[in-house]
BATORVEX-461066 format. One record per residue: residue number from 1; x, y, z of N, C-alpha, C in turn; chain. Coordinates in nm, 2 decimals, padded with zeros to 4 digits, m for minus. Layout:
% residues N
REC   resi     n.c1     n.c2     n.c3    ca.c1    ca.c2    ca.c3     c.c1     c.c2     c.c3   chain
REC    NUM        X        Y        Z        X        Y        Z        X        Y        Z       A
...
% end
This chain:
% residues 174
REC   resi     n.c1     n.c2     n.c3    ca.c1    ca.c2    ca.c3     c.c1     c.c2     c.c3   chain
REC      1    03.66   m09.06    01.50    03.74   m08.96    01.43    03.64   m08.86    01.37       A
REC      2    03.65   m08.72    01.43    03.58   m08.67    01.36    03.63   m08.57    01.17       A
REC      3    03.54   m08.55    01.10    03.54   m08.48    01.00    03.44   m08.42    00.94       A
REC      4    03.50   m08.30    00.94    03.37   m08.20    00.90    03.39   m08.19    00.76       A
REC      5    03.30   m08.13    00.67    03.27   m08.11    00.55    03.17   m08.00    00.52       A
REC      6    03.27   m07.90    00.43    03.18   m07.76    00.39    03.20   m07.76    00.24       A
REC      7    03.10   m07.67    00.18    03.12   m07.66    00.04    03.26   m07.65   m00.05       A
REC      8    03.34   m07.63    00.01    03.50   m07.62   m00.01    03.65   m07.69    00.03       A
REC      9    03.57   m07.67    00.15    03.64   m07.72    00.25    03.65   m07.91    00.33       A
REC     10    03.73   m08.01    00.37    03.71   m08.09    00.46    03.80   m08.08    00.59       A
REC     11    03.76   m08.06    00.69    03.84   m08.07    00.82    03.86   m08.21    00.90       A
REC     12    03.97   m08.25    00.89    03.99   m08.35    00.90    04.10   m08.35    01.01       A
REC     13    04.13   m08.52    01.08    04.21   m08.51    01.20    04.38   m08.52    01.16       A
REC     14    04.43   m08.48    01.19    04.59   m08.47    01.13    04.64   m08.65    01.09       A
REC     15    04.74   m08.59    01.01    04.79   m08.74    00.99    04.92   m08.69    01.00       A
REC     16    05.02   m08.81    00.98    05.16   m08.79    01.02    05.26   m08.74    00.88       A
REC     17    05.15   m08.74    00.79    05.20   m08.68    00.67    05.17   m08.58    00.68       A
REC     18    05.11   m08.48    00.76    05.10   m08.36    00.71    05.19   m08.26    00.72       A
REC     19    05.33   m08.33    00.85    05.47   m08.23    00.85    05.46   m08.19    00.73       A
REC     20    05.47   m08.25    00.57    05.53   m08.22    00.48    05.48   m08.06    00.44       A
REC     21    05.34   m08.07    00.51    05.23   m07.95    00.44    05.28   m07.85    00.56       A
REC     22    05.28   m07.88    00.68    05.30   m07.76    00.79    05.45   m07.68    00.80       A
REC     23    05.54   m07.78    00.78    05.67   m07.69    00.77    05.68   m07.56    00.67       A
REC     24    05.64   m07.60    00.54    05.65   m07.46    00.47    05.52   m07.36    00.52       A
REC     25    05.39   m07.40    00.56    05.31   m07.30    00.59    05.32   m07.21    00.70       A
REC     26    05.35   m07.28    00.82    05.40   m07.22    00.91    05.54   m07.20    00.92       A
REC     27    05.62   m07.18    00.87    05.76   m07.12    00.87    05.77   m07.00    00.82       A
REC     28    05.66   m06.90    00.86    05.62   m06.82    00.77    05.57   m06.72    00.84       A
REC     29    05.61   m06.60    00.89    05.61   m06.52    01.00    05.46   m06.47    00.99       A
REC     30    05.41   m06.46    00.91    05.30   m06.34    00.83    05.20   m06.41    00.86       A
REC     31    05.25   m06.57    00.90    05.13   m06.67    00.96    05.17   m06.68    01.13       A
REC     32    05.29   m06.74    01.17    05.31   m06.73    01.30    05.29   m06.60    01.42       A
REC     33    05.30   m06.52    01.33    05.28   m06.38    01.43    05.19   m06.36    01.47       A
REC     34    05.05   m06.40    01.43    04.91   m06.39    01.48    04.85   m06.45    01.58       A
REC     35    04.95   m06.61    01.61    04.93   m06.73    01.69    04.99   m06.70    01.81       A
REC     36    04.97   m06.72    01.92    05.06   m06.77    02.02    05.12   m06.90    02.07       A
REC     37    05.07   m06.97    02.01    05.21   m07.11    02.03    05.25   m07.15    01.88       A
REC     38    05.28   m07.11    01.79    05.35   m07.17    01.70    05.44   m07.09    01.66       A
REC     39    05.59   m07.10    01.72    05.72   m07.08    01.70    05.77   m07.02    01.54       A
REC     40    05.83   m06.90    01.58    05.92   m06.87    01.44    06.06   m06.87    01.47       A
REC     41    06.20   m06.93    01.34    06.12   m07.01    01.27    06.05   m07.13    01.27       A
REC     42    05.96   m07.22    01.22    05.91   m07.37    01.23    05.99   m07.45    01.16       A
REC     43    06.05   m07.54    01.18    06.10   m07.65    01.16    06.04   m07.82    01.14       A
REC     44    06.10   m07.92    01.11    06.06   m08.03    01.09    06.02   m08.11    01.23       A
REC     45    06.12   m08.03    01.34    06.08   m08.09    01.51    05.98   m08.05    01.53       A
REC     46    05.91   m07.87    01.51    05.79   m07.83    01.57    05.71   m07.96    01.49       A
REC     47    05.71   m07.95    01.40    05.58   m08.01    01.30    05.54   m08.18    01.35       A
REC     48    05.67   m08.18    01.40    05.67   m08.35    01.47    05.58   m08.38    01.58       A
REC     49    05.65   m08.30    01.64    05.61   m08.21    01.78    05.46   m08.21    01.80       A
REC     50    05.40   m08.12    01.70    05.29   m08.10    01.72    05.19   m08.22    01.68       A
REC     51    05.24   m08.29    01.58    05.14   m08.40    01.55    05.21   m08.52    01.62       A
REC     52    05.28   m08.54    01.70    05.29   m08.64    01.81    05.19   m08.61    01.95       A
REC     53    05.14   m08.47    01.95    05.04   m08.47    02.06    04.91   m08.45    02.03       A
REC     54    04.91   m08.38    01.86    04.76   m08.39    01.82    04.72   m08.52    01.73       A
REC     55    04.81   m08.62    01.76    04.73   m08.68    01.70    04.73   m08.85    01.80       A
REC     56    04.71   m08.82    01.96    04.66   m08.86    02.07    04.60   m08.72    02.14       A
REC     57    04.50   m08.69    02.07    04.43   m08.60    02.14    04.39   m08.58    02.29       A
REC     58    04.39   m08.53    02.35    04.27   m08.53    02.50    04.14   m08.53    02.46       A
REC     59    04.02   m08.57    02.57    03.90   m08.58    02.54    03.86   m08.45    02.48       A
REC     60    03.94   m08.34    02.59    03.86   m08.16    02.56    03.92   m08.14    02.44       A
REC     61    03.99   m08.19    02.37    04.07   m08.07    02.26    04.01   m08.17    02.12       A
REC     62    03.97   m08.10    02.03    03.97   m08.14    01.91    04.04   m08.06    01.82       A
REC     63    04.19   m08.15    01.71    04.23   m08.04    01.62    04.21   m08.13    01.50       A
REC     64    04.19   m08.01    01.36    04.14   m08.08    01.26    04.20   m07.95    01.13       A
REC     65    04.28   m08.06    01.06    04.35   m08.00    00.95    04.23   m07.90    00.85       A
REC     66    04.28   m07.77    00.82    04.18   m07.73    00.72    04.26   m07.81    00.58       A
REC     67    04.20   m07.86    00.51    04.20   m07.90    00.33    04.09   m07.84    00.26       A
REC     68    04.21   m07.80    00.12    04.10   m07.83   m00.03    04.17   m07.87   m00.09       A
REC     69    04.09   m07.97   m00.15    04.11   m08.04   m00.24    04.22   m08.13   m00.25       A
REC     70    04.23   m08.18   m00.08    04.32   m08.28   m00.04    04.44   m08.21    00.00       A
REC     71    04.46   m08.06    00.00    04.55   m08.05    00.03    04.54   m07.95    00.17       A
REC     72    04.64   m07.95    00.27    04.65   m07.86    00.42    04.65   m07.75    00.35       A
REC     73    04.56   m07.65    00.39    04.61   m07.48    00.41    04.57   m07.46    00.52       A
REC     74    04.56   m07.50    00.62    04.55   m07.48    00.76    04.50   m07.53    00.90       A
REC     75    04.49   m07.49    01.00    04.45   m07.59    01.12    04.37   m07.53    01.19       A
REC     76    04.27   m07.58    01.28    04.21   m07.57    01.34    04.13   m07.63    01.44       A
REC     77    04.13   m07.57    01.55    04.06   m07.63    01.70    03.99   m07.59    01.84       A
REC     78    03.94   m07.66    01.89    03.88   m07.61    02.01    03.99   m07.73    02.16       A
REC     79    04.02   m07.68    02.18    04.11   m07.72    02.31    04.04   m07.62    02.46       A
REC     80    04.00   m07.71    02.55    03.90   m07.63    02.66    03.87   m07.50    02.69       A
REC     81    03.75   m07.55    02.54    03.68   m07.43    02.50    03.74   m07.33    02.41       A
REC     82    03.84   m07.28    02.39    03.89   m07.22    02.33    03.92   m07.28    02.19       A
REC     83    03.83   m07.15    02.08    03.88   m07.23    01.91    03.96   m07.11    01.89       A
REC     84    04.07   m07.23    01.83    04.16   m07.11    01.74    04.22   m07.17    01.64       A
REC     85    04.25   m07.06    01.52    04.29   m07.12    01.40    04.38   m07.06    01.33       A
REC     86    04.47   m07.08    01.26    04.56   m07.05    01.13    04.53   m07.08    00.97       A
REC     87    04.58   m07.02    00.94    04.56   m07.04    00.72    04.67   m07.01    00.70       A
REC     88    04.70   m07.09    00.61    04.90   m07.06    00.53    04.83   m06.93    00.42       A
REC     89    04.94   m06.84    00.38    04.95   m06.70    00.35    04.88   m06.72    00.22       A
REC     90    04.91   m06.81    00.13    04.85   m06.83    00.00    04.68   m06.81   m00.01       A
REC     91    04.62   m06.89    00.12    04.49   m06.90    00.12    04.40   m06.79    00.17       A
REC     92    04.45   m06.66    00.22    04.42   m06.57    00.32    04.30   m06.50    00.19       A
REC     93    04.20   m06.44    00.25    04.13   m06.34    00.19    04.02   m06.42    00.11       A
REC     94    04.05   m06.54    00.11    03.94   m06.64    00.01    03.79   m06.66    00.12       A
REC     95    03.75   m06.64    00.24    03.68   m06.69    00.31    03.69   m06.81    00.36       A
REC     96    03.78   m06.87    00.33    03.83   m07.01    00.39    03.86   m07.01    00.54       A
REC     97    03.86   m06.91    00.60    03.92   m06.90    00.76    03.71   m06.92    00.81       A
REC     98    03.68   m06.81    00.74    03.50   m06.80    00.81    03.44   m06.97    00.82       A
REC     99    03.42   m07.02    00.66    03.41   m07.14    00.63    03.41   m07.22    00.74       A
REC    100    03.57   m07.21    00.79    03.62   m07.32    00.85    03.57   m07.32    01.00       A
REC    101    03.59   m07.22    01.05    03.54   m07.15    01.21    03.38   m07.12    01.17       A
REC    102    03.31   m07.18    01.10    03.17   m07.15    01.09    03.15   m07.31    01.15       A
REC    103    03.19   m07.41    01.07    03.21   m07.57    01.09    03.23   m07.59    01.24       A
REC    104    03.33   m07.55    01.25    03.39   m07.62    01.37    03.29   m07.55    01.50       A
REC    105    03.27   m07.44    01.49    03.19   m07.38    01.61    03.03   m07.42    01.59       A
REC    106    02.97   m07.47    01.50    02.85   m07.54    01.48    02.85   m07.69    01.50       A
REC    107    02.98   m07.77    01.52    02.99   m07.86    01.54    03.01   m07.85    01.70       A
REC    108    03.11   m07.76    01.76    03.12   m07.77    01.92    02.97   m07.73    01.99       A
REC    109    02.87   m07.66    01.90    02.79   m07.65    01.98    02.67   m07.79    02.00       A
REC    110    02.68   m07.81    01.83    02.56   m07.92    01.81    02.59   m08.01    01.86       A
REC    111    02.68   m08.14    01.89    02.76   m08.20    01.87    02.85   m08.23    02.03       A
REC    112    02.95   m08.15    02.03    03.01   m08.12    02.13    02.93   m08.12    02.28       A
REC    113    02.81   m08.02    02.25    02.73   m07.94    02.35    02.79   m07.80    02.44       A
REC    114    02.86   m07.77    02.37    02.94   m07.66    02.43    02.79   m07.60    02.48       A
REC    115    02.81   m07.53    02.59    02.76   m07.40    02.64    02.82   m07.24    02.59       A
REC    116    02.96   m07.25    02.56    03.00   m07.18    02.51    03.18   m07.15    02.45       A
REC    117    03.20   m07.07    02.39    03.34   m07.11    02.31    03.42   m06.96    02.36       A
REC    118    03.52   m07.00    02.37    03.64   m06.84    02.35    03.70   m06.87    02.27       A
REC    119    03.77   m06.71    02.25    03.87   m06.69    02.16    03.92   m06.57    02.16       A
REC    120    04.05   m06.58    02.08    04.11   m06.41    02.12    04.14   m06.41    01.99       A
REC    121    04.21   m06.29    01.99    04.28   m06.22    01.80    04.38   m06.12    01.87       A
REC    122    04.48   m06.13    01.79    04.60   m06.05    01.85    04.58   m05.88    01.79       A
REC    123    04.60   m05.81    01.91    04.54   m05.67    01.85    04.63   m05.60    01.67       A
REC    124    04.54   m05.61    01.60    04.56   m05.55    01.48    04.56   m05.68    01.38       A
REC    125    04.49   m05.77    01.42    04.46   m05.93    01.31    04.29   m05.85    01.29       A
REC    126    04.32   m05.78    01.17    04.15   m05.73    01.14    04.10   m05.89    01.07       A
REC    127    04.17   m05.95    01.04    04.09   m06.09    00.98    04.04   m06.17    01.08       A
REC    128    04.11   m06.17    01.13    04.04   m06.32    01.29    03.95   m06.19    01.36       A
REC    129    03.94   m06.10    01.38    03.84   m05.99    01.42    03.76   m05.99    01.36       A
REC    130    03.73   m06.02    01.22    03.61   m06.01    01.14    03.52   m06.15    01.13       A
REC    131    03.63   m06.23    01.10    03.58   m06.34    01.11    03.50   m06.41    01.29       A
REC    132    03.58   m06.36    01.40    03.52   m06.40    01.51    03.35   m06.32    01.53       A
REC    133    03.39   m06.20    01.51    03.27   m06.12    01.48    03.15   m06.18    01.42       A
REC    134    03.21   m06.21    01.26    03.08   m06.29    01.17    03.02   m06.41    01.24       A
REC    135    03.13   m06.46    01.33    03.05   m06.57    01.40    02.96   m06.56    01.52       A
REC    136    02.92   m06.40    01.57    02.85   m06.37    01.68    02.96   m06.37    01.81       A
REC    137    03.07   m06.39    01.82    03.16   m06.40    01.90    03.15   m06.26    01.94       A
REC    138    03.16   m06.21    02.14    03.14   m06.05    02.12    03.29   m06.03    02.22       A
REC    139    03.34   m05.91    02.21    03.45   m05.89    02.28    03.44   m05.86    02.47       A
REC    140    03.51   m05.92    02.57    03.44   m05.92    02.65    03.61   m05.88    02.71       A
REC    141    03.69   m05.77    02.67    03.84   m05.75    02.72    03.91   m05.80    02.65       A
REC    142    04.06   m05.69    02.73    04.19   m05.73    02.63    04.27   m05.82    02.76       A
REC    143    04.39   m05.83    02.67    04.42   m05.90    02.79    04.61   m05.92    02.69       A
REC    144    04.69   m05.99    02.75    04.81   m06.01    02.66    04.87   m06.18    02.74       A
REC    145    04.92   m06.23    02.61    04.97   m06.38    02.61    05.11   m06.32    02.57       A
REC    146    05.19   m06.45    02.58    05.29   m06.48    02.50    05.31   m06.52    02.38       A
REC    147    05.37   m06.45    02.30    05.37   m06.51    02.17    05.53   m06.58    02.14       A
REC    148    05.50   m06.74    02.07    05.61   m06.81    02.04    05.72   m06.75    01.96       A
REC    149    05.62   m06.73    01.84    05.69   m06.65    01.69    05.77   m06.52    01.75       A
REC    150    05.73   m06.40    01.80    05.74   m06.28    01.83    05.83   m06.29    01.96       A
REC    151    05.83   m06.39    02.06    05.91   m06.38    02.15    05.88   m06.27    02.24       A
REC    152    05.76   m06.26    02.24    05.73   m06.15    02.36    05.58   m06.17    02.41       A
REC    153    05.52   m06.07    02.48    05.42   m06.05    02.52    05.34   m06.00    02.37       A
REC    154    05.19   m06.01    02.39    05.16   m05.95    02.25    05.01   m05.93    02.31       A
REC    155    04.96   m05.84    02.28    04.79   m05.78    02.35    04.73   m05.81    02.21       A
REC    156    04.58   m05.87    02.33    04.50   m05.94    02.25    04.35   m05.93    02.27       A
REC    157    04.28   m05.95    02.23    04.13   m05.89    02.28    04.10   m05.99    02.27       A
REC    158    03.98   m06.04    02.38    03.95   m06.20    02.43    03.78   m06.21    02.40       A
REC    159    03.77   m06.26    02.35    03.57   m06.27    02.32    03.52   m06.42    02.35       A
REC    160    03.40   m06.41    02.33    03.30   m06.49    02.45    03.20   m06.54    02.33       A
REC    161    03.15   m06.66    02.28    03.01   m06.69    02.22    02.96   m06.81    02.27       A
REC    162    02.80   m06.71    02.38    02.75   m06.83    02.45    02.65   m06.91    02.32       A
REC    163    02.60   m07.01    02.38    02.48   m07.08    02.29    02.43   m07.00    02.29       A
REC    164    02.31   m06.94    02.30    02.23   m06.84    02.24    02.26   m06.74    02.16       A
REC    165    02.37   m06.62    02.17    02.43   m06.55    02.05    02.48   m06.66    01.93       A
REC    166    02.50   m06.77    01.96    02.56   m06.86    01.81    02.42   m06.94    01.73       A
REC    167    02.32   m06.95    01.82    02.21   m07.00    01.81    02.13   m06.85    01.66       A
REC    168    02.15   m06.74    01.76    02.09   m06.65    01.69    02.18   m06.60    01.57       A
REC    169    02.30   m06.59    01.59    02.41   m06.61    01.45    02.39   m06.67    01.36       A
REC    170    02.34   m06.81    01.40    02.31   m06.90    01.31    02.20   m06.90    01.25       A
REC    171    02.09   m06.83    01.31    01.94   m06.85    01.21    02.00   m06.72    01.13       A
REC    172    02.03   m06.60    01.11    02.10   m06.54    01.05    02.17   m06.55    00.94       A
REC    173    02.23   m06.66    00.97    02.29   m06.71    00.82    02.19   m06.79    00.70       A
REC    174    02.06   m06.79    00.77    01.96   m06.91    00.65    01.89   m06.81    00.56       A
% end
């Protein structure tokens, strides 16, 4: 099982208690509108739902609760190749999203052995844009998914960080 641990932060693998934490975070459009699979509104089935399949993972997917101080403000993961993450509304603007996606993408590389990670941001999420950015992630196209919450199509700009840009991101940060 894995768990990461940052100055603030522990990322940890879901437990079946954490419905209690994800129904009010995610039932919360201001969070769901940014995601493409997490339904508005969220309910006690989604939350069931989702930790009846994340918590018999696949080998490719790792998902791991963001906490502080024991408590969920958000999730996050890499599922084939692809990291993506949420914060409940409360926690937004603190650097807790960087933190988190700093962890986990130094973990898929070290660890993991990724060769390389995607990810997208729904056009006009300047936070998952800044944050992907800070992590050397570079934009490589747009492109449009479905969105659960929004019930539509929703354009998205898709980025690419091989080993070597996260490698070089990373001496950066010392």
């Amino acid at each position: 099982m894995t768990t990461l641990t940052t100055d603030r932060l522990t990322l940890r693998p879901p437990l079946a208690t954490d419905a209690e934490a994800l129904v009010p975070a995610l039932n919360n459009f201001n969070v769901s509108r940014w995601t493409g699979r997490i339904p508005f509104p969220y309910g006690p089935d989604d939350a069931a739902a989702f930790l009846a399949h994340h918590l018999r993972p696949t080998p490719d997917e790792l998902m791991l609760m963001i906490t502080r101080a024991g408590t969920v403000i958000g999730g996050i993961g890499v599922g084939s190749g692809e990291l993506g993450y949420w914060l409940a509304e409360p926690h937004w603007g603190q650097g807790y999203g960087t933190e988190a996606a700093r962890a986990l993408t130094d973990h898929a590389f070290e660890v993991l052995e990724r060769e390389e990670l995607v990810a997208s941001y729904h056009i006009g999420n300047a936070a998952s844009r800044r944050i992907l950015l800070g992590l050397g992630f570079v934009e490589t196209g747009e492109g449009s998914a479905f969105s659960r919450a929004r019930q539509a199509e929703v354009r998205h700009i898709k980025l690419r960080l091989a080993r070597d840009a996260w490698r070089e991101a990373k001496e950066r940060r010392r």
